[in-house]
N, C-alpha and C positions, 0 to 999 in steps of 0.2 A: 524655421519651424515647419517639420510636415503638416497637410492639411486634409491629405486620402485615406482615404481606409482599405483596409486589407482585406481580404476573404475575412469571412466567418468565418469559426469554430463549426466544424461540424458535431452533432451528437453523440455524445460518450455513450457506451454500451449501459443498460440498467444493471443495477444488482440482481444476484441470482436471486430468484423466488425463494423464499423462507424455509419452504416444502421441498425442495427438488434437490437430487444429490444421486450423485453415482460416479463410478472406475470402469476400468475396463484393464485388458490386459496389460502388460508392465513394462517394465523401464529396459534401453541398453545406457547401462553403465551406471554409476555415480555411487556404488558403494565404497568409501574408500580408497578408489581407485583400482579396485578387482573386479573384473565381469561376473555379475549374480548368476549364482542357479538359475538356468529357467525349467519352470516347467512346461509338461505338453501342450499347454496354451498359448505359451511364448511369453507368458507372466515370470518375472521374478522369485523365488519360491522365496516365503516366509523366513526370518532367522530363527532357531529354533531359541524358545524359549529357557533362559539359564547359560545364554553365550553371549558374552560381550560382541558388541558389533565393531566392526572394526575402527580407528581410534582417526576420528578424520581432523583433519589438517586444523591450525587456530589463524586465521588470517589478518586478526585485528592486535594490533597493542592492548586494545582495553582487557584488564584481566578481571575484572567485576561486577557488577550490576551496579549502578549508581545508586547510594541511598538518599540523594538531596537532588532536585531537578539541577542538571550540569547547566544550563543556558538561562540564567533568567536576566531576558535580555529587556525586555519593554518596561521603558521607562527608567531604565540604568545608565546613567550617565557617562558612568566609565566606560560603558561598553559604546554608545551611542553619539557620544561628544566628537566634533571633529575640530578643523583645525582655526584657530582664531581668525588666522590672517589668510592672503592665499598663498599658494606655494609659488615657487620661482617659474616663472614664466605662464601661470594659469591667465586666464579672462575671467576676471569678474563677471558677477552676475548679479546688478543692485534687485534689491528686494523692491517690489509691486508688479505692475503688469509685464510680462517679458513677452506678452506676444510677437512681439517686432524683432525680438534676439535672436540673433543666429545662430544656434546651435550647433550646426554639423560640419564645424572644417575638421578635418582629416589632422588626427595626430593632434590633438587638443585638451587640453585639459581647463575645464569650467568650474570656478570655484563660486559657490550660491552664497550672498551675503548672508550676513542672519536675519530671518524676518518673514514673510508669507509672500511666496513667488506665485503667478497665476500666468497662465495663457491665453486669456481670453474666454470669452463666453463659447464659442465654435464645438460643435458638438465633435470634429473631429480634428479638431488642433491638439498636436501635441508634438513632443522633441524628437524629431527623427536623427539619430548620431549617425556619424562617418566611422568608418574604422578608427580602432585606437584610440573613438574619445573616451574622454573621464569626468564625470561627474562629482565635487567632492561639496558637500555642502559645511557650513561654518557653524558653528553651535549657535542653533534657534532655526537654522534654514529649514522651511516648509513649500515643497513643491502640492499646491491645492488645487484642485479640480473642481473644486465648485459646486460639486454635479452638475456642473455643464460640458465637461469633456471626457469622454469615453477614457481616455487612455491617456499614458505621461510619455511614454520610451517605448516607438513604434519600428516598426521597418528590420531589415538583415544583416544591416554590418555586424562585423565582426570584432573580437576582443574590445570587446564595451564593458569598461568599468564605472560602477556607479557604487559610492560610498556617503556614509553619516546624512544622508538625507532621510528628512520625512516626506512619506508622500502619501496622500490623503484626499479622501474624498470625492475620486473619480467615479462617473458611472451615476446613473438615475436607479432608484429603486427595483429591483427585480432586471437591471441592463445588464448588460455582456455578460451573456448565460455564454461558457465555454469558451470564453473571452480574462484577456489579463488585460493588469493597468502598465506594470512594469515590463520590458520584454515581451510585448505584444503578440511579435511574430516568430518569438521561439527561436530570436539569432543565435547563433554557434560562439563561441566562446567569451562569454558575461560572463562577468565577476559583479556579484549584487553584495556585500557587507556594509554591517554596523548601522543597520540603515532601520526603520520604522516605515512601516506599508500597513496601513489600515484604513478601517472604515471607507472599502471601496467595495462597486461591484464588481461580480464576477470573481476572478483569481486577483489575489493583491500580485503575482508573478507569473507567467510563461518560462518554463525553463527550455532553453535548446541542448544541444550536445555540445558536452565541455562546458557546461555552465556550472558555476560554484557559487553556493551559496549558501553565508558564511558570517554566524554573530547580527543576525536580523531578529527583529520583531515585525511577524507577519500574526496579525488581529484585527477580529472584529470585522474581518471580507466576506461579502453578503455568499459569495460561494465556495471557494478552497482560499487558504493561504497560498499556496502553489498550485500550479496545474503541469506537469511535464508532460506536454503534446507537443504533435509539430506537425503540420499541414503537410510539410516535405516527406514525412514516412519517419522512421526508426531512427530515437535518438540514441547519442552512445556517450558513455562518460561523465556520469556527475558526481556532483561531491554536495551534499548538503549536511552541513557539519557548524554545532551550536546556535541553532536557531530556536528560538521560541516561539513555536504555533499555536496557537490562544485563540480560541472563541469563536473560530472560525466556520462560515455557514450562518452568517444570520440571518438571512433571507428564506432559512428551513423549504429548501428546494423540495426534499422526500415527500415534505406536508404537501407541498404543491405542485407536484410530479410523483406521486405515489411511483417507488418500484423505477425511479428515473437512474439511478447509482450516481448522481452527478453531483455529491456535494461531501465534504469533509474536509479538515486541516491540509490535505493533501492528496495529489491523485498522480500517479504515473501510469503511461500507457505508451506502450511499446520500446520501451527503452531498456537496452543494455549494456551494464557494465554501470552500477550505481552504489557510490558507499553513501551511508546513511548515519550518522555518527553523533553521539553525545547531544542531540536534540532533546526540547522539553515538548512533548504535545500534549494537550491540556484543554479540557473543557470548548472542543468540539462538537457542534449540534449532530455530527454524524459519525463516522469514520473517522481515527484519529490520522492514520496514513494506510496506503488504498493502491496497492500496483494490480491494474486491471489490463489485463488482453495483453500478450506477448513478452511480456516484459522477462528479462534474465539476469542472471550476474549481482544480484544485489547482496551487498552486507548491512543488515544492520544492528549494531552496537553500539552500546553506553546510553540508549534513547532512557529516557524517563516520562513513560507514555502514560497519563493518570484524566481521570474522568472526564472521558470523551463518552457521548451519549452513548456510542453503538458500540463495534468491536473496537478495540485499540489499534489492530497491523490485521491487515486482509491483503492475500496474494492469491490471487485471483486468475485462471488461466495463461498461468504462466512459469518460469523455471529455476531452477540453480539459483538457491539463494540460504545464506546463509544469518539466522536470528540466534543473537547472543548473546550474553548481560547485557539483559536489556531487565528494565523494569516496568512492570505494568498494575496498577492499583486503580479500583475504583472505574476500571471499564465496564459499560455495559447495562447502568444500573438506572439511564433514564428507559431505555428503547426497551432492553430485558423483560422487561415485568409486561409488555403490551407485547410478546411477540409470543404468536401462540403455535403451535406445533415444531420448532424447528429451536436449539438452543444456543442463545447468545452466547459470544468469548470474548475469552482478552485477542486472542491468536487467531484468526479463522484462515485455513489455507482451503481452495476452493478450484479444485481440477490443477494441482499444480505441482512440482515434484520436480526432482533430478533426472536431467535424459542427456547424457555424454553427446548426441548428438546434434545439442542446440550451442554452439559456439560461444562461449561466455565464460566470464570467471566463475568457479566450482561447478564445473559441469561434471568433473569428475570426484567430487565428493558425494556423501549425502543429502539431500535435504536437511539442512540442521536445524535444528530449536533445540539451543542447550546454555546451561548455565544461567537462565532465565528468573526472575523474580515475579512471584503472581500476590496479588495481597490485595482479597476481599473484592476482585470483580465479580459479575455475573459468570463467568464462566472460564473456561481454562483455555484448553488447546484443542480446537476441532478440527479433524483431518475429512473432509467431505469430499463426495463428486458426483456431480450432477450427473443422473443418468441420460437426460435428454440435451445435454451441454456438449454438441461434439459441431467438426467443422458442417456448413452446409445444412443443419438443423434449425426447421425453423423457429425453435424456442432457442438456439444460442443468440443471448440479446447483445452481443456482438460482432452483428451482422458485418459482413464483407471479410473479414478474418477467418484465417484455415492456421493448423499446428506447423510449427517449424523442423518438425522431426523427418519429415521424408518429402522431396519435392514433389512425390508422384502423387502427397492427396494435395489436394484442389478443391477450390469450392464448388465446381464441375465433376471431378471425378468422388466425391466425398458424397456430392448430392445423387448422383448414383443409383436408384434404388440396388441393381443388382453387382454393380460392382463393389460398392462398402461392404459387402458380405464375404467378401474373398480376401485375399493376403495382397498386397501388403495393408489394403486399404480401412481391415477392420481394429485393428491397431490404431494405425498412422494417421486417421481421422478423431482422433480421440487428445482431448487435453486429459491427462491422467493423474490423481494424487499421487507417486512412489515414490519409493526410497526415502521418507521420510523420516528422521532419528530425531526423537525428543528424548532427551536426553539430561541428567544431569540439573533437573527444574528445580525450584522451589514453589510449590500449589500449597496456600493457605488461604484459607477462607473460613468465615464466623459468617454465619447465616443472619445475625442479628445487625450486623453493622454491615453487610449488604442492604436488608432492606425486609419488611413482614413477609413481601410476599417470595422473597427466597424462601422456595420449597422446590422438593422433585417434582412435585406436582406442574411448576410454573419453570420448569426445567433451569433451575437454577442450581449451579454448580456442576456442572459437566464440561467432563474431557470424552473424547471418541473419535474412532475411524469408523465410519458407514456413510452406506449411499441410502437409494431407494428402493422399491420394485418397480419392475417396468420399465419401457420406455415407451416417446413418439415421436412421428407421427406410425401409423401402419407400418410403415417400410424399414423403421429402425430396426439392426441385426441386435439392439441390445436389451431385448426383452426380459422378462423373468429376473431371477437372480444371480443373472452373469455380473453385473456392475457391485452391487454390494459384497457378492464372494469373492470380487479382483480386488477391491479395494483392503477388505479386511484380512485377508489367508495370503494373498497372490503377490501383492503388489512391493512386498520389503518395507511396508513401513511397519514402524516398532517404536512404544515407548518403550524405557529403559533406564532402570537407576535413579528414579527421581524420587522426591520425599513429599508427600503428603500431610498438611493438616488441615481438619475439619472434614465433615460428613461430603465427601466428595460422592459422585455417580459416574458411574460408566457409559457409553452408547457403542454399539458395535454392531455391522453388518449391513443392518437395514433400520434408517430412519425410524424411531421407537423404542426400540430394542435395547431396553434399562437394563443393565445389570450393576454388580456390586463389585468390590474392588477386588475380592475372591474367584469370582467367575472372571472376572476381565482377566486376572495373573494364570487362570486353570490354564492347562495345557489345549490348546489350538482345537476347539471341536467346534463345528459349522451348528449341528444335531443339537449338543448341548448349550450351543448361545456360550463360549468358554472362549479366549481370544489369543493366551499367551502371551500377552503381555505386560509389561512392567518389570521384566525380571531384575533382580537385587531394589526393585523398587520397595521405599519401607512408609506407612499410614499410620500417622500417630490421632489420638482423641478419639471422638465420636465417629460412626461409621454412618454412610448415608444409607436411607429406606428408600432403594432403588427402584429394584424389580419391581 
């Protein structure tokens, strides 16, 4: 049993300001796999409104929105039960104190009697595995922490598999901020299933690259159920498929870090190439799932994402990612009603988009969101970007991070006052919303079974693309309304085809800027506040009092 501890977790970036939003010039590549128009900006030109967009790729099996949460795993025995006895040649592991058990021979497999395993009181004891071991625990087997030890499954080996254990209770009140119990240090190829991880601080998991994880109950973790970081840099490769994320965030970080971003069901950061698949997320204090800073290549489908306090899915400076029958219900509708200037969603994508030149799966499609279920959140699908959110800025609150699109911007050549003003770098210093295609939704919502104070007024019930005016500090080239006219006219994003009911609202352009589902569909005018968008989009019932 290891007895050291690792580096900390350094600090996750906060979320963007409520208020702050802005684009900038456009995308190379991702329409479909044909190079966009550009115009003299070197922006993307608009699709013209009444043209289908071109018909991008379907890369998941699921062909539906799930109508029943797909994973309801916690507290399901079927899913969660493992084996009575051990398997042929495992090492038992009798149930009470194991502090003294040796956990990490090489090529090993540990079967956990039934009953309550502990490690000792040691604030830093816990199982550090060899390569290739295996954890499999026996129906009742409880790996407990006490709150006397930080963490369960510490350290780097590799291909660690850990199955049908509970594990619980690690961590002292408000402990391992940025920190997990499970997979501590983010080793490379876990396999975590069928297992129960709750009532811990910090992440009930660490993911590394090539981690799978798979038919879990992650609840009740005072900060994420997951946290996919790694101290090492850029992970690649995961698979999180059938898990149930519940409740997670008890420790209401936001409350106590106002403006921190560091808390939700889930949080990825910098990691590429992630499918995301048939999960339930559910009644998290913040964010239901949250890829912040770099991240690309994601799909995710079949999720059944429902009343999580804030947004449901935020992607967050970052790229190539594909959101598909997916369902979301009932997001948004504690945080919603208290956030004032800036409109709660199911969907919030945030400086993030298709750019063929960041290496990843669908770099060369759209940005997709299609085929989606929306039913009675606070909000729909907001396409935003920060106007003072670029590399080098000192309001990008994800400090030490630059765009992956051209090597020559830098946090050196980006901070620049006089070179960000020139080619390539006024661009190539910018996280950008494009190419984004929503597509194909279903937005329903009843203002009454949201909640009284769904009104336009309390911006409840909106979809939109818009930034801000402005930027800073002094030196920023992105002043005026360069970022709101890239975002909304320039940049190729387009809704498209989707069905409407209930008194929806529009936002378009610049932060404010209500309009009605009439002016959003009018043909592309800057003048007129008119956006072109939605075409074959069809709005049944009541119409919202926008403007």
């Amino acid at each position: 049993m290891a007895g050291r501890r690792r580096f900390a977790r350094v600090s996750l970036g906060a979320a963007v300001a409520g208020t702050v939003v802005a684009v900038l010039t456009a995308c190379t590549g991702g329409g479909g796999g044909s190079q966009s128009t550009q115009s003299a900006t070197g922006s993307a030109a608009p699709t013209q409104a009444g043209t289908a967009p071109a018909a991008p790729p379907t890369p998941s099996v699921i062909k539906a929105a799930p109508t029943t949460p797909p994973a309801k795993v916690c507290g399901s025995d079927s899913v969660l039960t493992g084996p009575s006895t051990a398997p042929n040649g495992a090492i038992s592991v009798p149930a009470g104190d194991n502090s003294d058990f040796t956990f990490n021979q090489a090529n090993a497999t540990y079967w956990f009697a039934p009953g309550v395993h502990t490690l000792g009181t040691g604030q830093f004891a816990n199982i550090e595995p060899a390569d290739h071991d295996t954890y499999i625990g026996a129906p009742g087997a409880i790996l407990d922490g006490q709150h006397n030890n930080d963490s369960a499954f510490d350290g780097t080996a590799q291909h660690v598999t850990i199955e049908y254990l509970t594990i619980r209770n690690f961590g002292t009140l408000g402990g391992n901020s940025q920190q997990g119990v499970v997979n501590h240090d983010s080793g490379s190829y876990w396999t975590i299933s069928h297992s129960t991880i709750a009532d811990n601080a910090g992440a009930g998991v660490m993911l590394g690259s090539h981690n799978e994880l798979s038919w879990d109950c992650l609840q009740d973790n005072q900060q994420y159920g997951f946290n996919a970081y790694s101290n090492s840099g850029e992970i690649n490769g995961l698979v999180l498929d059938h898990n149930e994320i519940a409740g997670n965030d008890t420790y209401d970080y936001e409350a106590k870090q106002p403006g921190c971003g560091c808390s939700g069901g889930g949080k990825f950061w910098n990691v590429i190439n992630a499918t995301v698949t048939s999960n339930w997320v559910h009644d998290n204090t913040s964010v239901g799932l949250w890829a912040d800073t770099n991240n690309a290549g994601f799909e995710f489908a079949g999720n059944y994402i429902e009343d999580n306090h804030n947004v449901g899915l935020m992607y967050e400076i970052s790229y190539n990612a594909v959101i598909e029958y997916n369902t979301f219900t009932h997001n948004g509708l504690t945080d919603g009603p208290k956030t004032t200037g800036f409109p709660t969603s199911a969907i919030y994508i945030s400086e993030s988009g298709t750019d063929s030149r960041v290496d990843s799966n669908y770099q060369n499609s759209p940005f997709l969101i299609a085929h989606n279920v929306f039913l009675n959140n606070w909000g729909g699908v907001i396409l935003w970007e920060n106007s003072n959110r670029y590399c080098a800025s000192p309001d990008n609150t994800s400090s030490g991070y630059c765009t992956l699109v051209d090597p020559q911007a830098t946090l050196k050549t980006c901070g620049n006052a006089s070179l960000i003003k020139t080619h390539p770098y006024f661009a190539a210093c910018r996280w950008k919303t494009q190419n984004a295609l929503v597509e194909f939704n279903q937005f329903t919502f009843t203002p009454s079974a949201v909640g009284k104070t769904c009104t336009p007024a309390h911006l409840c019930g909106y979809n939109g693309v818009f930034s801000e005016y402005g930027s800073d500090p002094a030196w920023s080239p992105y002043k005026a309304d360069i970022v709101p006219t890239a975002i909304a006219f320039h940049q190729n994003n387009k809704f498209y085809d989707n069905k409407y009911s209930g008194p929806w609202c529009f936002m378009g352009w610049e932060l404010g800027t209500s309009v009605s589902f009439t002016q959003w569909r009018a043909p592309a005018s800057q003048a007129s506040s008119q956006f072109g968008q939605d075409a074959k989009s069809v709005h049944t019932g009541a119409r919202g009092a926008c403007a």
